[in-house]
N, C-alpha and C positions, 0 to 999 in steps of 0.2 A: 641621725642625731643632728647633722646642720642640716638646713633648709636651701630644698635646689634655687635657684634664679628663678624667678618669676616667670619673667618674659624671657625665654629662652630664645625668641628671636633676638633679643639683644647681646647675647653672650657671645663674646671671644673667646678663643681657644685658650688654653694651658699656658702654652708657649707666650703666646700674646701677651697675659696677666703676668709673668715675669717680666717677661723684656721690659714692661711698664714699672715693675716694683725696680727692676735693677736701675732702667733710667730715670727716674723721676729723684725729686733731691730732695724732696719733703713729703712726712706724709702724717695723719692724725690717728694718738695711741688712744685707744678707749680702754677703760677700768672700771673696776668697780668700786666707783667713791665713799665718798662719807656718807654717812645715813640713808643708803639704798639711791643716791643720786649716781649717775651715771659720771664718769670725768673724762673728758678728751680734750688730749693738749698735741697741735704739733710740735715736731720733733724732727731734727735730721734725722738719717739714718742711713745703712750700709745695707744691701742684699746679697748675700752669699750666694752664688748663683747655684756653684759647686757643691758646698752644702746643702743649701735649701731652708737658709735660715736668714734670720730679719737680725743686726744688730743697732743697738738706741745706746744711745751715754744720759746719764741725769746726777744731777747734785747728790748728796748721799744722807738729806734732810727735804721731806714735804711730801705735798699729797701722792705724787704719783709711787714712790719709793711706800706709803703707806699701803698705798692701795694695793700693788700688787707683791706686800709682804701680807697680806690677810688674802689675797687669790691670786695665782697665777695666771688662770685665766684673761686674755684679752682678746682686742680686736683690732686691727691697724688695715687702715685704707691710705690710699693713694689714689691718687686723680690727675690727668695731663692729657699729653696728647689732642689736644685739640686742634681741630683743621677744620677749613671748610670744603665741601664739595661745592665744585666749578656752577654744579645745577643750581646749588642753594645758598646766594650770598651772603646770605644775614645768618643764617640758622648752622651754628656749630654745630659740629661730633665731638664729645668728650669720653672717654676712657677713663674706667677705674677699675680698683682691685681690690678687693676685701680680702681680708688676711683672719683668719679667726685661730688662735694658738696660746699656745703656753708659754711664759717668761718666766727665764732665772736670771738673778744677779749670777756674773762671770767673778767667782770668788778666788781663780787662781789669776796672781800678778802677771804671770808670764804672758798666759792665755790674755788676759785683759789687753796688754799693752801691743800685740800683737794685731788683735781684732780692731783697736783702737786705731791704729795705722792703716788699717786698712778703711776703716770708717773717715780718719778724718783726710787719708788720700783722696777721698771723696769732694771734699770742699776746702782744701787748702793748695797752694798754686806750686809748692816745692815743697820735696821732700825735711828741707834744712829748717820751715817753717813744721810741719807736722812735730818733726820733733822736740822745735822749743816747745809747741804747746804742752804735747803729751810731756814734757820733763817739770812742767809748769801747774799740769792741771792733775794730773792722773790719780793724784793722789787725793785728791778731792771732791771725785764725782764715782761713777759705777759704771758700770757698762752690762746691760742685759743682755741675752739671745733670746729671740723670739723662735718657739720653733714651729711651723707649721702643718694644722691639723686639715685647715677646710682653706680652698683657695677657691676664688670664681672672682672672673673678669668679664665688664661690661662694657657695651659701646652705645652711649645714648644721644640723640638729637637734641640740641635744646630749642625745639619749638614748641 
């Protein structure tokens, strides 16, 4: 149903393509747009390692909340990791991770504002700061899970 990697000399392991999705702090949600266009907007987002699941927050008006109330279906990448090997000054290694799965709106408050905490633990410096937001915002945006069907990670050169 999904399609292997290509260049399978370039694939990293399983493991690799997590540690990537849990470390990285941004990554771009693809949907399926308006009139057969495609839509990809970064987005913060939280990796449930333990799970095995992607969570996103969004406004609870616009395209992406349209798009994926007419498909569930999406695809979320992530990209980092870059270094250079000592051999090759100029010429980066970059890492990425395709995510190909399903998304639901989190319709239970509890659940939301829990997953919420842990997503915005992510990008807020203290506890006493997550909570004003979440006391602030929560009521006014959604919180999706993405859940994961196809995963593959890659390491490319960029020469």
């Amino acid at each position: 149903m999904f399609r292997p990697l290509r260049k399978k000399s370039n694939a990293i392991d399983d493991a690799a393509a997590r540690e990537l999705l849990a470390r990285e702090r941004r990554g771009v949600l693809a949907v399926a747009g308006d009139d057969g266009y495609p839509y990809a907007v970064p987005v913060n987002y939280f990796y449930d390692a333990e799970a095995g699941k992607i969570y996103l927050h969004g406004s609870k008006r616009g395209h992406k909340v349209d798009a994926i109330g007419r498909s569930d279906k999406v695809c979320f990448t992530v990209y980092g990791n870059e270094h250079v090997d000592r051999a090759e000054t100029w010429a980066p290694y970059m890492q990425s991770a395709v995510v190909f799965g399903r998304c639901r709106l989190i319709d239970n408050p509890e659940e939301a504002a829990a997953k919420m905490r842990q997503l915005a633990g992510k990008y807020y410096p203290s506890a006493d700061l997550v909570e004003e937001e979440i006391s602030h915002s929560l009521k006014a945006m959604y919180l999706y899970e993405i859940t994961i069907e196809h995963l593959t990670g890659k390491q490319v050169q960029e020469k």
